[in-house]
N, C-alpha and C positions, 0 to 999 in steps of 0.2 A: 469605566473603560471595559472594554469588551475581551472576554478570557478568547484567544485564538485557538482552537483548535483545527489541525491539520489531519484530514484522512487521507493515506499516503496507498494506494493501491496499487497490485500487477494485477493483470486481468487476460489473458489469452481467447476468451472465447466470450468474455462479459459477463459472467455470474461473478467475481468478485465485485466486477463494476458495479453492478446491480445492486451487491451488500452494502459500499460503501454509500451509494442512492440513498440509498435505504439508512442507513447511521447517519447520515448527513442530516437528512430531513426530522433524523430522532434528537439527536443535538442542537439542532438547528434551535426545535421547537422551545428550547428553556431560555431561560432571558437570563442576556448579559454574556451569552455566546455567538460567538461568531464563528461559523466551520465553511473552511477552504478544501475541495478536493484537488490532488492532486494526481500522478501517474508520474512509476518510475520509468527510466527511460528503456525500451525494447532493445536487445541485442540478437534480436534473427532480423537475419535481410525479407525484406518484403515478399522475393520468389517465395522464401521456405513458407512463412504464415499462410499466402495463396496456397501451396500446395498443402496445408494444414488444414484448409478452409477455414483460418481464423476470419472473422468480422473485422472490420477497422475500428479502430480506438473510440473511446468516443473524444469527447471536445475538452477533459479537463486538463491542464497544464501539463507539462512533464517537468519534474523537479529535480531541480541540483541537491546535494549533501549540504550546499550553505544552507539552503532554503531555512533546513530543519532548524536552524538554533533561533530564527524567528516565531516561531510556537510557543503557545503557552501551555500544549500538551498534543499529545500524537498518538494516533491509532492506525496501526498498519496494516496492511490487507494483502491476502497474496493464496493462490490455488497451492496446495500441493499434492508431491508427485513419489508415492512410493514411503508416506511420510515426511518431507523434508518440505520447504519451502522452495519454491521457482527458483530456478539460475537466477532469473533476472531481475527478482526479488534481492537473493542472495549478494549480488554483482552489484545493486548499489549499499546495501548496507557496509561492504566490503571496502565504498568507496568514503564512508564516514570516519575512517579514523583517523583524519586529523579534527573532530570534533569532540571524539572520545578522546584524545591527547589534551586540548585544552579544556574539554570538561563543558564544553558548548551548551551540551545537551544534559549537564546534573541539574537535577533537581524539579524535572519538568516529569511529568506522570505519562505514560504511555500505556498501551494496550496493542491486544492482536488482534483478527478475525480472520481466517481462512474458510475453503471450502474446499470438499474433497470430491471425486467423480464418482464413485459408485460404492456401495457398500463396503465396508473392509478395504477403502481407499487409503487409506492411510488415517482414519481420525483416530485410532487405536495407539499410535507412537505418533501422530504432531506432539508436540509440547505446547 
């Protein structure tokens, strides 16, 4: 049986997107894996990303917090801003904790990857 692996992205502008492209196709390649991308769900209205000049999503799912305890591991993905992780990042993990209550999600392995905008963008304080 196939170990699932979940890459779970926020993407504003598609360079996370891109990374997790990219991890996909790196995981992909070892046998006996199987990796699902997904996206968490957007909280700006559509005027505001137009007035961003954000791009539109691309085509991977958007994921609920049940999702995650379907995983046989998880790797998250998300820009950040000033050091920290997106709202929108933040906003769904915020939304997991009746996972962490029943413990959904012990014992399954996880990982991060972010990206930051410009030098001294914050990769000095992400954790």
């Amino acid at each position: 049986m196939a170990a699932k692996i979940y890459v779970v992205y926020y993407s504003m502008y598609g360079h996370v997107a891109k990374l997790a492209e990219e991890i996909k196709k790196g995981a992909s390649s070892i046998e006996g894996v199987e990796v699902k991308l997904w996206q968490v769900p957007e909280t700006l209205p559509e005027e505001v990303l137009g007035k961003m000049g954000a791009p539109s999503k691309s085509d991977a799912p958007i994921i609920t917090p049940d999702d995650l305890s379907e995983a046989d591991g998880i790797l998250f993905g998300f820009p950040t801003r000033f050091g920290m992780m997106a709202a929108q990042f933040k906003a769904f993990l915020d939304a997991t904790g009746g996972l962490w209550r029943t413990q959904a999600l012990a014992g399954k392995p996880a990982g991060i990857f972010y990206s930051t905008g410009s030098q001294g963008g914050g990769q000095e304080t992400t954790p």
